[in-house]
C-alpha positions as CSV (number, residue, x, y, z in Angstrom):
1,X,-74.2,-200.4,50.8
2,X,-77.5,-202.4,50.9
3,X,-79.6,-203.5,48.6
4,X,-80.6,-201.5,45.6
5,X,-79.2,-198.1,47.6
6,X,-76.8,-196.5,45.7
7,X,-74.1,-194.1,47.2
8,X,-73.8,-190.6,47.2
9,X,-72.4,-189.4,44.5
10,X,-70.7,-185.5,44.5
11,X,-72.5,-183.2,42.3
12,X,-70.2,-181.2,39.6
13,X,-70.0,-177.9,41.6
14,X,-68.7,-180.0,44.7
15,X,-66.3,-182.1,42.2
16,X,-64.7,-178.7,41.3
17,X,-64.6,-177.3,44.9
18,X,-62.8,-179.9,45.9
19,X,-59.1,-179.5,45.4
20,X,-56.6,-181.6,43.4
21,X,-53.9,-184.1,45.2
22,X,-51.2,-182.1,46.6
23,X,-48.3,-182.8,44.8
24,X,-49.7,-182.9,41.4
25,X,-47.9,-181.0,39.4
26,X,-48.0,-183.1,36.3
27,X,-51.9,-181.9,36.0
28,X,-50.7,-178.0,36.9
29,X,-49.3,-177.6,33.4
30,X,-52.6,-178.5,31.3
31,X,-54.7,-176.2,33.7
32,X,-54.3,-173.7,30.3
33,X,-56.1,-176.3,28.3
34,X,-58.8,-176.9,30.4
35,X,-62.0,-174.3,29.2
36,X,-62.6,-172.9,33.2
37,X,-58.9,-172.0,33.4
38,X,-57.7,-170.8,30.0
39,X,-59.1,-167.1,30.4
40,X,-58.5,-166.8,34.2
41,X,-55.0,-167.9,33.3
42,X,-54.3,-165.5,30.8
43,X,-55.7,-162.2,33.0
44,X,-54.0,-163.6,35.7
45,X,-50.3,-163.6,33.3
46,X,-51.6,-159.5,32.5
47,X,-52.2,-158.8,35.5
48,X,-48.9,-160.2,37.2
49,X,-46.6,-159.1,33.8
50,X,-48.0,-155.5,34.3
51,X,-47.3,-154.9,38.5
52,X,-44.0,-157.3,38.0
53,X,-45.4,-160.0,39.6
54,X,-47.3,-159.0,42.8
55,X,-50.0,-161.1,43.9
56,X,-52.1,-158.3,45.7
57,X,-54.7,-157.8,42.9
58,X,-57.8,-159.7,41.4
59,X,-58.8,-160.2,38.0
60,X,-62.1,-160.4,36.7
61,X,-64.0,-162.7,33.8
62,X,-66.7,-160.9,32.1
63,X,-69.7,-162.6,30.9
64,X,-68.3,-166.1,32.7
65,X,-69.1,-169.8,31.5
66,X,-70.3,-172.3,33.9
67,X,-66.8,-174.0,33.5
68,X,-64.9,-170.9,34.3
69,X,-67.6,-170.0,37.5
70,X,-67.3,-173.8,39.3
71,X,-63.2,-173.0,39.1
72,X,-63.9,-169.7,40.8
73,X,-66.3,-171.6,43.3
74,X,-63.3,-174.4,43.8
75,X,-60.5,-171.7,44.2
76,X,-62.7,-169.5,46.8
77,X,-65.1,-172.1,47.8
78,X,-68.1,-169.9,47.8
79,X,-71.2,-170.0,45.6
80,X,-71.5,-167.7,42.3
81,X,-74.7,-167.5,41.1
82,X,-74.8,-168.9,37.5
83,X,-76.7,-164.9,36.6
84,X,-73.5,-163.5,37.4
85,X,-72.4,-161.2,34.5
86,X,-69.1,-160.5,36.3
87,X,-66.9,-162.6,38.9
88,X,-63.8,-161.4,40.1
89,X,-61.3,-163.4,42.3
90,X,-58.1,-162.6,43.8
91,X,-54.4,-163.9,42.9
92,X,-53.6,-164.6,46.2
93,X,-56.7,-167.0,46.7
94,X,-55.3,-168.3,42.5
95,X,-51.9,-168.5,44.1
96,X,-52.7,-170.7,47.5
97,X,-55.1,-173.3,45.5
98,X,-52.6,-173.7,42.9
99,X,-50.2,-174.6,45.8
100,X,-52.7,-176.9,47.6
101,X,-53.5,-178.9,44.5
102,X,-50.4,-178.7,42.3
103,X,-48.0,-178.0,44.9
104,X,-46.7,-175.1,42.5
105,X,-47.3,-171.3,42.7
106,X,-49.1,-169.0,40.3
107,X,-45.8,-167.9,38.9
108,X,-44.9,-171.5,38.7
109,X,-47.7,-172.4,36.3
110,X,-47.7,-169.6,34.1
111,X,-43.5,-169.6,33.6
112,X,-43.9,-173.5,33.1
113,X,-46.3,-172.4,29.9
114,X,-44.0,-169.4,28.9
115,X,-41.6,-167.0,30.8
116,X,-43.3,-164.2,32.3
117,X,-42.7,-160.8,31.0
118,X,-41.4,-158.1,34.3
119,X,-42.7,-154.7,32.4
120,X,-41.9,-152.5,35.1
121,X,-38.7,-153.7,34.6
122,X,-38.8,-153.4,31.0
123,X,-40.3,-149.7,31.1
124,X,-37.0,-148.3,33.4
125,X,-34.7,-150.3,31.4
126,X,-36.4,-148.7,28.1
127,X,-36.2,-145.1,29.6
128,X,-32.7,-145.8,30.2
129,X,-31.6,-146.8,27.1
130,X,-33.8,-143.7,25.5
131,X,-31.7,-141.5,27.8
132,X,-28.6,-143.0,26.1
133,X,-29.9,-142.4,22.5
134,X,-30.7,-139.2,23.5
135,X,-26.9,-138.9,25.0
136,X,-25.8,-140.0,22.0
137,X,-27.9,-137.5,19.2
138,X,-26.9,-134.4,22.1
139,X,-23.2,-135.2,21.1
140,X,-23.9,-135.0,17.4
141,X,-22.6,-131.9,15.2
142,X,-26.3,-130.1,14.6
143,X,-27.2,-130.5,18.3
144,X,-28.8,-127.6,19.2
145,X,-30.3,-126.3,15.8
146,X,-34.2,-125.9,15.6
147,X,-34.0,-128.7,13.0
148,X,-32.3,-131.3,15.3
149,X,-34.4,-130.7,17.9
150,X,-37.8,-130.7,16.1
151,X,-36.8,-134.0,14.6
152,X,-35.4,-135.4,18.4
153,X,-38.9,-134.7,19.5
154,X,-40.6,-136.0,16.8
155,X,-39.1,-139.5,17.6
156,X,-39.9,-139.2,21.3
157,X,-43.6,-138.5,20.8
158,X,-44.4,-141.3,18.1
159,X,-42.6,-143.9,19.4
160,X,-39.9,-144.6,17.3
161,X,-37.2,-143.5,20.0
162,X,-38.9,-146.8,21.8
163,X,-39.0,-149.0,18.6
164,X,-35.0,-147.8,18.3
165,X,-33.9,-149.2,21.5
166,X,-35.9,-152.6,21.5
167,X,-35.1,-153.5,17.9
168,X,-31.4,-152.2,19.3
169,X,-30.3,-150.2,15.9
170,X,-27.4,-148.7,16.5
171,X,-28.4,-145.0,16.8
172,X,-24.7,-143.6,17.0
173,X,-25.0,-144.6,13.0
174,X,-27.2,-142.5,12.4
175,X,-25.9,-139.5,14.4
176,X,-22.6,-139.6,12.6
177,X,-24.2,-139.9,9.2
178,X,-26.1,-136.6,9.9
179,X,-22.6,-135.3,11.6
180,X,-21.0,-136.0,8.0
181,X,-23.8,-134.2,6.4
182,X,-23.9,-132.3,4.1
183,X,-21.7,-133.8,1.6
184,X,-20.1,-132.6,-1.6
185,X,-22.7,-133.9,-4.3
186,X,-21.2,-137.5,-3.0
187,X,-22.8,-140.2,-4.4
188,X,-24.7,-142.1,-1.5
189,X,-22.8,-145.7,-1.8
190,X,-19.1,-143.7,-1.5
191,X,-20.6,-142.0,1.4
192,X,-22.2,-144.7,3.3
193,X,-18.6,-146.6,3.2
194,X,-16.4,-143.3,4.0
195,X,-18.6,-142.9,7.0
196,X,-19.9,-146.4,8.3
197,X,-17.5,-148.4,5.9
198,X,-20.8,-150.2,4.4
199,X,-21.4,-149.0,1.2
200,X,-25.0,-150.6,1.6
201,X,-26.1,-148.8,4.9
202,X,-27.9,-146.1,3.6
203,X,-29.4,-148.7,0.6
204,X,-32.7,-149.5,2.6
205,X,-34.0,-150.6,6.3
206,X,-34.7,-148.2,9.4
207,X,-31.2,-146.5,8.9
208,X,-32.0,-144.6,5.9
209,X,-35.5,-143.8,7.5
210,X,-34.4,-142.0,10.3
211,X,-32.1,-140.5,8.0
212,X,-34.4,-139.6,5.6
213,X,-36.7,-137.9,8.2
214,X,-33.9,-135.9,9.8
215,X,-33.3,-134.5,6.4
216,X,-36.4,-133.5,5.8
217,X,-37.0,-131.9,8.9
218,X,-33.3,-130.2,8.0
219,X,-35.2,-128.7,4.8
220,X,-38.4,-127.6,6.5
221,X,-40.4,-130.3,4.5
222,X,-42.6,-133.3,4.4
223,X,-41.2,-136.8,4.0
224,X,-41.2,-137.5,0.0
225,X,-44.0,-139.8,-0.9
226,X,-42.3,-140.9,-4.1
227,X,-39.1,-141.7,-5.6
228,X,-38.3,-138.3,-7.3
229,X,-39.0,-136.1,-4.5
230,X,-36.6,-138.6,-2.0
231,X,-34.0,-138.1,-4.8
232,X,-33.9,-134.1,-4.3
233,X,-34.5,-134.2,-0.5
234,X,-31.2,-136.2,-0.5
235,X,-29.3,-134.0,-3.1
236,X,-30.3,-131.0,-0.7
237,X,-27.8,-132.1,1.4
238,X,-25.1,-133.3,-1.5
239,X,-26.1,-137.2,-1.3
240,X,-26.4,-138.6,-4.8
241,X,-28.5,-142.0,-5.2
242,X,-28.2,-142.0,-8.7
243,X,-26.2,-139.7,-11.3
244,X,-28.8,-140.9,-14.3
245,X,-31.6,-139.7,-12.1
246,X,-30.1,-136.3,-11.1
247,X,-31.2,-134.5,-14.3
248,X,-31.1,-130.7,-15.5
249,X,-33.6,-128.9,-17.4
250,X,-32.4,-126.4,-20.1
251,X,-32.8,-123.8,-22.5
252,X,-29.8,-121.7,-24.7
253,X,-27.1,-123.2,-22.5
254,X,-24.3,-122.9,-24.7
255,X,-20.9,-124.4,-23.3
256,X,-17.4,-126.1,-24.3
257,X,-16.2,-129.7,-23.2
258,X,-16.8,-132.4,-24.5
259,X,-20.0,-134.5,-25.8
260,X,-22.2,-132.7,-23.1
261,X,-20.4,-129.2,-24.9
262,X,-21.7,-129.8,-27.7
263,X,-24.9,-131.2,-27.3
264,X,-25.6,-128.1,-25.4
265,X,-24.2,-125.7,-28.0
266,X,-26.3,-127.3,-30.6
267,X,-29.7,-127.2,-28.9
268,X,-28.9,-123.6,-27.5
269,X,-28.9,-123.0,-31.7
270,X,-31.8,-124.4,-32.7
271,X,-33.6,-123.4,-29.6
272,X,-34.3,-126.5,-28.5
273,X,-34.7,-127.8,-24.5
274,X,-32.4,-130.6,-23.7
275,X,-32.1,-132.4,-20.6
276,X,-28.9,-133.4,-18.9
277,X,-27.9,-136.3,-16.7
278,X,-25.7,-135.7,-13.6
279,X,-23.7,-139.0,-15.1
280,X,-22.9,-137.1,-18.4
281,X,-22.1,-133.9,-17.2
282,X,-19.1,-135.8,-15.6
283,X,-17.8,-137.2,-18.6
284,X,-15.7,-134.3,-19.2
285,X,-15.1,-130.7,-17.8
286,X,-17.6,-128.5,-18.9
287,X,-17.6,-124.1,-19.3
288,X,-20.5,-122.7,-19.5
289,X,-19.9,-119.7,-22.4
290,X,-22.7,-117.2,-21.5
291,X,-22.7,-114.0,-19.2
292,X,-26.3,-114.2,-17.8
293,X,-28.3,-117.2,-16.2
294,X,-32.0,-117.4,-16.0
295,X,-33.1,-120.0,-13.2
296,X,-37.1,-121.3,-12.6
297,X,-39.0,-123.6,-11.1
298,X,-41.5,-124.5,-13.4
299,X,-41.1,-126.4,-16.4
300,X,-43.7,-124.2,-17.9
301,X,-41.7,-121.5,-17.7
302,X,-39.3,-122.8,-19.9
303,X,-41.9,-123.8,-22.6
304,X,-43.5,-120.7,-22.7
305,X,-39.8,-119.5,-23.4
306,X,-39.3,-122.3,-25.7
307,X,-42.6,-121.2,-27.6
308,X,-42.0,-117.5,-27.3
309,X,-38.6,-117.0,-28.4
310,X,-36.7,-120.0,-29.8
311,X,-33.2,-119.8,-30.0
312,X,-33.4,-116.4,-29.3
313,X,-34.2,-117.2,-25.6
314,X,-31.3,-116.0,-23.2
315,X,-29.9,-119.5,-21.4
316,X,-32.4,-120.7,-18.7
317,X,-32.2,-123.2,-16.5
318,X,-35.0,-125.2,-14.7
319,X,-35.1,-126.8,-11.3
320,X,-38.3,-128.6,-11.5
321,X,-38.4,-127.9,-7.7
322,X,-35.2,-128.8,-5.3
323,X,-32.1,-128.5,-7.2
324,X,-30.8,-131.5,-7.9
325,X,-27.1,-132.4,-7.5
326,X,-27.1,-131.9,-11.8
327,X,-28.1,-128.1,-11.7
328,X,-25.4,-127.5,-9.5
329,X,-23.1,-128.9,-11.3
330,X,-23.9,-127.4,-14.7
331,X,-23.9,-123.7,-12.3
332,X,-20.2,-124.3,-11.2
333,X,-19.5,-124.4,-14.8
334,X,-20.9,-120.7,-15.5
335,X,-18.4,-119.4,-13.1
336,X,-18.3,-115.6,-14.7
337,X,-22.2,-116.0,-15.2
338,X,-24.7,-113.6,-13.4
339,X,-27.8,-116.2,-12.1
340,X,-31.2,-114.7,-11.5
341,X,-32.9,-117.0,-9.7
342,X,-36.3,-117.1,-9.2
343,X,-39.0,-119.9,-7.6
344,X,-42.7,-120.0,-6.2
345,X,-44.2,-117.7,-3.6
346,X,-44.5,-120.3,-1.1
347,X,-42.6,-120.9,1.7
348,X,-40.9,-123.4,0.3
349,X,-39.8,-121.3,-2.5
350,X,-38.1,-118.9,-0.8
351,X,-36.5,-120.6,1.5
352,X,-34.7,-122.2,-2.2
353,X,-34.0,-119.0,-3.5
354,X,-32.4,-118.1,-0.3
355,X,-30.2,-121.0,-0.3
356,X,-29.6,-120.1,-3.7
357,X,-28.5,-116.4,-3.3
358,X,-26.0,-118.3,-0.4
359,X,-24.8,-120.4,-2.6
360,X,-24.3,-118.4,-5.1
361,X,-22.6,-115.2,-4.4
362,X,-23.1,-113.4,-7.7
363,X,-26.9,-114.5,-8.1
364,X,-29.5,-112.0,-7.7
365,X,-33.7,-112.7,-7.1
366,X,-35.6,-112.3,-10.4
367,X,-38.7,-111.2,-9.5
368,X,-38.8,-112.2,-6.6
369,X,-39.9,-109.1,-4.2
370,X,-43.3,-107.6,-2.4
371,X,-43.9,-105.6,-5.9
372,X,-44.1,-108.9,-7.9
373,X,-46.1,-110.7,-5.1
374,X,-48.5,-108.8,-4.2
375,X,-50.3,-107.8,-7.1
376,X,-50.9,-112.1,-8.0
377,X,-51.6,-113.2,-4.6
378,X,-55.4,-112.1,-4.5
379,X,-56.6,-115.7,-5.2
380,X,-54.0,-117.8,-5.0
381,X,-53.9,-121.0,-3.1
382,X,-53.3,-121.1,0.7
383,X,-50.2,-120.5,1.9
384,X,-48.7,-123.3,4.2
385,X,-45.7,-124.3,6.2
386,X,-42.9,-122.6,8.1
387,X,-42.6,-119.0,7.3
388,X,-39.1,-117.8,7.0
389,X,-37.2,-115.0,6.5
390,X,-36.7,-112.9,3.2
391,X,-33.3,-111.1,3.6
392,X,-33.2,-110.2,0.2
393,X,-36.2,-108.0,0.4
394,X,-37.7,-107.9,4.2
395,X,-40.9,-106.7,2.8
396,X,-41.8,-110.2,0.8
397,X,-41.9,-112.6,4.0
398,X,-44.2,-109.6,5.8
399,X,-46.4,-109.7,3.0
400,X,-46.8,-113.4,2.6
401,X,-47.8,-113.8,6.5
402,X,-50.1,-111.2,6.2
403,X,-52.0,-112.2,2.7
404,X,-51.7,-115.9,3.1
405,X,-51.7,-116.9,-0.3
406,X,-49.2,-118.6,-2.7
407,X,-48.4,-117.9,-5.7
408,X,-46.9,-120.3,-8.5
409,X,-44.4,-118.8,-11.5
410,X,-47.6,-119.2,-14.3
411,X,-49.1,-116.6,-12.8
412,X,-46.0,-114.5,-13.8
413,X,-45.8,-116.0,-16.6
414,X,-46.2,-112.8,-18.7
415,X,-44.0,-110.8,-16.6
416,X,-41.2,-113.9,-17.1
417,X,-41.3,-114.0,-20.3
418,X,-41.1,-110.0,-21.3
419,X,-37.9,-110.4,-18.6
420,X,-36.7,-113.1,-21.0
421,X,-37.4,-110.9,-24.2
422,X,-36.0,-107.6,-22.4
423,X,-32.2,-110.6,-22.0
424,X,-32.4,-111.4,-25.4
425,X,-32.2,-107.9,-26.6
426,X,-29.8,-106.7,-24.6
């Protein structure tokens, strides 16, 4: 130099062409740091994680900075215009500056900052496990029921047959829980430790959830959104998660045995509704001492009774929807009794009463046929779910598909209650 003349000095966009010293790795590791790197980094990890590491493809920076397009310019060492709303550069060209500067690969830098995910891999090794769940649930007891299967697929097409094999819950747990199902009225702690020898497993967590929704998919109905209606979708299959909540709704039950005997002798005398717990009917054995067994759905039924006739009601019993494990138990003990059973006109409904006349070999529908439909169902509410079959009278499921419409026990109510009258006579 001479004089005042001052060298030549590199502008920025030649600073950044240039590369790095070979060999310095040290610098490789903080390229994720540095602003013109950080994003082209991060695409570059998508792009590799998602083809399982091949270097064939580009990625592309949308709506670049100046820091990020002089890296581009230094890794390709041509121009891009600073109006650029797009630039694009491939992991090859990524992969051979990296090498010339740092002496490490692509790979290299993004495993040094964390290991790099192979999802192709992942994705077959997902399928297979899936395809040993599904190995597993084909070897269970309901395989090949319409239930089973709906609820197989149901898991498939959400997702949860994918969340089940990478949280690794042990599905064969929940396959022989279903295989032991349905239960005796069991209550749900003895259960869980006869079958999985945890007397916890079915207390909370995923377990009971998939549980829970292979039930309900069992009983042809939605997933409970509250406490009282999980508690009857689990007594529909004889689980019991509490004998205090199981409770009974009755009218003019008169029976022998006990505290519980009496308690019900004395109301069925002065005509007053009692409720029962599941826990105190199994204080002592109890005998039901009547002939003849009214059975709704509706608690309004039974206070229309209540108002009606008093202690001159015949004994009525009401489910308040799903019999819980406590009407059934208070049934058993009316072995010589005849049970008219009766529900909704809804799908639902029926489908009760049905299991109800199967149950119960002596119980007969009370009103329950196309006669007593029909002549309600003009207005009623819309009829949804599964349709089923109505063996007891074919007629009834025919004329339910065909009008539509549900209809609830108060609009019986009149009918009901001269039924009751017509009992107490007799």
């Amino acid at each position: 130099m001479t004089g005042g003349q001052q060298p030549d000095r590199p502008d920025r966009e030649t600073l950044s062409a240039q590369p790095d010293r070979p060999g310095d790795t040290g610098r490789s590791t903080n390229l994720v740091e540095h602003p013109g790197w950080r994003r082209l980094l991060r695409a570059a990890r998508r792009s590799l994680e998602r083809t399982g590491g091949r270097l064939d493809g580009a990625v592309t920076l949308a709506a670049p900075t100046d820091d990020e397009r002089l890296v581009i310019i230094g890794i390709t060492g041509t121009h891009r215009s600073t109006a650029a709303a797009r630039l694009s550069v491939r992991l090859t060209d990524v992969d051979e500056h990296l090498r010339a500067a740092h002496g490490v690969g692509l790979a290299d830098v993004l495993t040094a900052m964390a290991p790099l995910r192979d999802r192709p891999a992942e994705l077959k090794g997902e399928a297979v496990a899936r395809d040993t769940v599904l190995a597993v649930a084909h070897d269970g007891r309901h395989a090949g029921t319409a239930w089973y299967a709906e609820w197989l697929d149901g898991l498939r097409r959400d997702g949860t047959l994918t969340r089940v094999v990478r949280t690794g819950l042990p599905f064969g747990d929940v396959v022989r829980i279903l295989d032991a199902l349905p239960t005796a009225d069991e209550p749900m702690p003895v259960f869980a430790d006869r079958v999985l020898d945890d007397t916890k497993a079915l207390a909370e967590g995923p377990l009971r959830g998939l549980v829970l929704r292979a039930v309900a998919a069992w009983q042809q109905t939605t997933l409970p959104v509250d406490g009282e209606r999980e508690r009857a979708l689990w007594e529909s299959v004889g689980l019991v998660p509490d004998d205090l909540a199981s409770q009974v709704l009755v009218l003019n039950v008169p029976a022998t045995g006990g505290l519980v005997g009496r308690w019900l002798t004395e109301a069925s005398q002065a005509g007053v509704p009692i409720r029962v717990t599941l826990h105190q009917l199994r204080l002592a054995p109890l005998t039901v001492a009547c002939d003849e067994i009214h059975v709704c759905e509706n608690p309004a039924v039974l206070r229309a009774a209540t108002t009606a006739l008093g202690a001159q009601a015949p004994p009525l019993i009401c489910t308040e929807g799903v019999p819980s494990v406590a009407v059934h138990t208070l049934l058993r003990a009316a072995q010589r009794a005849v049970i008219r059973w009766r529900n909704d006109f809804d799908w639902t409904g029926v489908r009760l009463t049905a299991a109800a006349l199967q149950r119960y070999p002596g119980a007969v529908p009370w009103r329950m046929t196309a006669s007593d439909y029909l002549p309600a169902a003009g207005t009623g509410t819309a009829l949804l779910g599964t349709p089923t079959r109505t063996r007891w009278d074919e007629s009834l499921g025919e004329s339910m598909r065909r009008v539509g419409r549900a209809v609830m026990e108060e609009r019986l109510l009149d009918r009901l209650i001269a039924d009751l009258r017509t009992a107490a006579a007799r």
